[in-house]
TORLUM-239484 format. One record per residue (C-alpha): residue in one letter; x, y, z. Coordinates in steps of 0.5 Angstrom, whole numbers, padded with zeros to 4 digits, always signed. Layout:
N
AXYZ ...
// end
This chain:
275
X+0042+0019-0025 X+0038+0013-0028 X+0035+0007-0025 X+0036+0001-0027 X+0034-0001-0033 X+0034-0008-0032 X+0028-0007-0028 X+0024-0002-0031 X+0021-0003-0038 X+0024+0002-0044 X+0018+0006-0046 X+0018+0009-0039 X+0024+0014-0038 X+0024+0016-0031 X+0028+0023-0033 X+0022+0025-0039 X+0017+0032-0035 X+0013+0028-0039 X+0012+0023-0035 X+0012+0026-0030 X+0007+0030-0031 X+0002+0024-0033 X+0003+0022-0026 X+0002+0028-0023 X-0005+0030-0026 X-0008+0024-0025 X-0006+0023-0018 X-0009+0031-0018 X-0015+0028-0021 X-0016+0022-0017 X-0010+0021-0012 X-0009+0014-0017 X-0004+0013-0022 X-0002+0007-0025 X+0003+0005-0030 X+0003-0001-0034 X+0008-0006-0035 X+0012-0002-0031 X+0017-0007-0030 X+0021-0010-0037 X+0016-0017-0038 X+0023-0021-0039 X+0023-0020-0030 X+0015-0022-0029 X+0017-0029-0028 X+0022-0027-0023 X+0017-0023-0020 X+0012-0029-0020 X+0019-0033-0017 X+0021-0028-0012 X+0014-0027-0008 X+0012-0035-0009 X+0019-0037-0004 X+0017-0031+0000 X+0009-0032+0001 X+0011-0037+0006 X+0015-0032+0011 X+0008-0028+0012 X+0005-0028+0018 X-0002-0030+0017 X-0008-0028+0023 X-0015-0027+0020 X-0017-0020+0025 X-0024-0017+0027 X-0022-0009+0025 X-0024-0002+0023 X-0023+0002+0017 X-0017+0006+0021 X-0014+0000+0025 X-0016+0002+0032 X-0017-0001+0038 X-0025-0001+0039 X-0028+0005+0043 X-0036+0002+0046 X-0037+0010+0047 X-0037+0012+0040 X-0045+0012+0037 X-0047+0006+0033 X-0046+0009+0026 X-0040+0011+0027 X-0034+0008+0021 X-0031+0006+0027 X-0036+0002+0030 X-0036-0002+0023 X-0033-0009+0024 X-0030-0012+0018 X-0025-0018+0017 X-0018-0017+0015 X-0015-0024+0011 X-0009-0021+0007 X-0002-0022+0011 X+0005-0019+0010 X+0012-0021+0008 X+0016-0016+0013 X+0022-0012+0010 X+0027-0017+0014 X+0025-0024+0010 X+0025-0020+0003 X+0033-0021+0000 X+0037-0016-0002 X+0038-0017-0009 X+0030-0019-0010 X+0028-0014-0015 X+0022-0010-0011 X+0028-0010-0006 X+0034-0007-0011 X+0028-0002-0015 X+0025+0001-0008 X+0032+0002-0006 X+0034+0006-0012 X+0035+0012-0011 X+0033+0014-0019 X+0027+0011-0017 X+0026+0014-0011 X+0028+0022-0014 X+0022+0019-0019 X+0017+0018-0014 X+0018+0025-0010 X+0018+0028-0017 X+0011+0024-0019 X+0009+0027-0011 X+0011+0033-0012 X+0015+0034-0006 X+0024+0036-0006 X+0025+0029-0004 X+0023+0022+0000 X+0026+0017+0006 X+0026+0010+0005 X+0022+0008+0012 X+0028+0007+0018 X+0023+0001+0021 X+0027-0006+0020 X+0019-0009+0018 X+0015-0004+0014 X+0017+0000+0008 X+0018-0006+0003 X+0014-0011+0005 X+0010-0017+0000 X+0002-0017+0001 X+0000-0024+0001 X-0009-0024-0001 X-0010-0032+0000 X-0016-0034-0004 X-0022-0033+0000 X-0019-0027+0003 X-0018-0020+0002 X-0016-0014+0005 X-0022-0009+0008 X-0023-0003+0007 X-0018+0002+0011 X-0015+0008+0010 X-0007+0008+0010 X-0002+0010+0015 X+0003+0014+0011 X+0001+0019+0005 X+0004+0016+0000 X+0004+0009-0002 X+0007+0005-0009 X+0006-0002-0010 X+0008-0006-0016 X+0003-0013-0017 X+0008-0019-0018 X+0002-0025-0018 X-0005-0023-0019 X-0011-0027-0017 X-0015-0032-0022 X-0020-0029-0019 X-0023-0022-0015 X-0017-0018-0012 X-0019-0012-0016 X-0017-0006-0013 X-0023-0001-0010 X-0022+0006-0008 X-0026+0012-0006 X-0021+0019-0008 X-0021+0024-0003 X-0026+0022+0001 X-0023+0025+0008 X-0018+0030+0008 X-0012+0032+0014 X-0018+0037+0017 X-0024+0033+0016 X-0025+0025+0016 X-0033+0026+0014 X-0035+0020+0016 X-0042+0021+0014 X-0040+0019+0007 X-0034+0013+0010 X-0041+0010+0013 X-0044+0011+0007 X-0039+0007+0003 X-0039+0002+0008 X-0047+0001+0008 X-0046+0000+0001 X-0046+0006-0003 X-0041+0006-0010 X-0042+0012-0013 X-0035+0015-0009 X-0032+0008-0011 X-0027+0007-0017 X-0025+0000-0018 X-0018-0003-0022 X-0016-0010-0024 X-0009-0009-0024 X-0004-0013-0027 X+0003-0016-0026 X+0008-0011-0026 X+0004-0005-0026 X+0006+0000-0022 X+0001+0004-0018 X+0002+0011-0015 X-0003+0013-0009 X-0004+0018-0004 X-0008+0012+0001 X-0009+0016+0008 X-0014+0020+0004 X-0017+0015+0000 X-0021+0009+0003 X-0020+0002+0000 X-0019-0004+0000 X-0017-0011-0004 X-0024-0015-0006 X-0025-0022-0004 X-0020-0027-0008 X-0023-0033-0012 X-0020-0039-0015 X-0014-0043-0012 X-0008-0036-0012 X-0005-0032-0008 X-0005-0025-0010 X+0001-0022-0008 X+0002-0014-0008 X+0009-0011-0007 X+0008-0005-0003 X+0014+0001-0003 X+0013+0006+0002 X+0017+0012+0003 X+0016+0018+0008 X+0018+0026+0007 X+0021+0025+0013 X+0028+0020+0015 X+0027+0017+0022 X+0019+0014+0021 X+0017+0008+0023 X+0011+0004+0025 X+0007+0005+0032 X+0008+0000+0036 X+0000-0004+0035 X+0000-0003+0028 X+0007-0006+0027 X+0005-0013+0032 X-0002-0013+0028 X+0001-0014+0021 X+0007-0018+0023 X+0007-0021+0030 X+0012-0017+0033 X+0016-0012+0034 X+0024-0009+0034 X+0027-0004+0039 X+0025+0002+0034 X+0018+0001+0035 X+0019+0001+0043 X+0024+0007+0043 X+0018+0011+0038 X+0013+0010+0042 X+0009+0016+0044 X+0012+0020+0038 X+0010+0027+0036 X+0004+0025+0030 X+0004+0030+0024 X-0004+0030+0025 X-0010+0029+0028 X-0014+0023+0024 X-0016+0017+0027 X-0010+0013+0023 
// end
């Protein structure tokens, strides 16, 4: 099976170990791989069109928030990462508002693609998320805004730049920093009081498709400068079918919650890490 091949650019053969391989030894190096010009250059104007219609549909709301997203615990010591107040300024286009014939819709529900992205994590197969807002979602950065440090909710996370900021928006990440056994929050603290050695930082561009493993990196969207938006399609998958959003993350990024959310409430968590 192929996938599309009026997205994906030429060069890049999804079925060639080859490429598979790049993918994976740079994700073993440093949980980060990108592909450039992953998309065909003839769809980047789409791109460009699709997230401009669709950046009207996020939901805005500038939040005070920790690297982990978590509701604020005065009984936490003062240095602790979580204690660390920051603001959080990009927005989200929810799955529901994103067409069923946009190309970041048609690319993340390929399943060619989707047997890429196993392969790529290593793993047998992957599920597209059961939650009617995440899983595909358009990230709206507006100028003056970015998105703070944080870790993510799901292992593995691949995004596509579709419009990138005239200034500022550079990706930043610190690979590995915490594990599922450890959060080592001296050097989390470390990275928030300013230390660079850890962080790696990239200037992506549109249509370059990024592969990371974001639960254990911490990272960020820097401030964006000038006068555009940087728009950022974010394509999440699961190892398992069913999963959806907890109730507080999901009104957080989108001003509300759907039924699934309620009825997930309480779920069983796959490990102890704060998010």
């Amino acid at each position: 099976m192929r996938v599309d091949r009026t997205i994906v650019d030429a060069c890049y053969r999804l079925d060639e170990p080859a490429l598979v391989a790049r993918v994976r030894d740079a994700l073993a190096g440093s949980g980060c791989c990108v592909l450039p010009g992953f998309v065909a250059p003839d769809l980047h104007e789409t791109l460009r069109a699709e997230g401009a219609a669709l950046a009207p549909h996020a939901y805005h709301d500038v939040e005070t928030v920790n690297v982990y997203n978590t509701e604020p615990d005065p009984s936490l010591p003062d240095g602790h990462p979580a204690r660390r107040e920051m603001l959080r300024g990009n927005a989200f286009v929810a799955r529901d508002r994103i067409p069923a014939d946009a190309v970041i819709q048609r690319l993340y529900t390929d399943p060619a693609f989707q047997g890429f992205v196993a392969a790529c994590f290593g793993l047998t197969g992957i599920h597209e998320l059961a939650d009617p807002l995440s899983g595909l979602v358009l990230n709206v950065v507006a100028p003056g805004r970015e998105h703070p440090w944080h870790f993510d909710t799901n292992e593995y996370t691949v995004s596509l730049l579709t419009q990138a900021a005239q200034a500022g928006g550079l990706f930043e990440y610190c690979p590995g920093i915490r594990s599922p056994q450890a959060e080592n929050l001296d050097a989390v603290a470390a990275v928030l009081d300013g230390d660079r050695d850890p962080v790696h930082t990239l200037d992506l561009r549109p249509g370059d498709l990024q592969l990371f493993a974001g639960r254990y990196s911490l990272h960020r969207v820097s401030p964006v400068g000038g006068t555009r938006d940087r728009h950022t399609a974010i394509l999440a998958y699961s190892e398992r079918p069913g999963v959806v959003g907890t109730l507080a993350r999901t009104r957080q990024l989108f001003g509300r919650v759907a039924d699934v959310h309620l009825a997930a409430a309480g779920a069983t968590r796959v490990d102890r890490l704060l998010i």
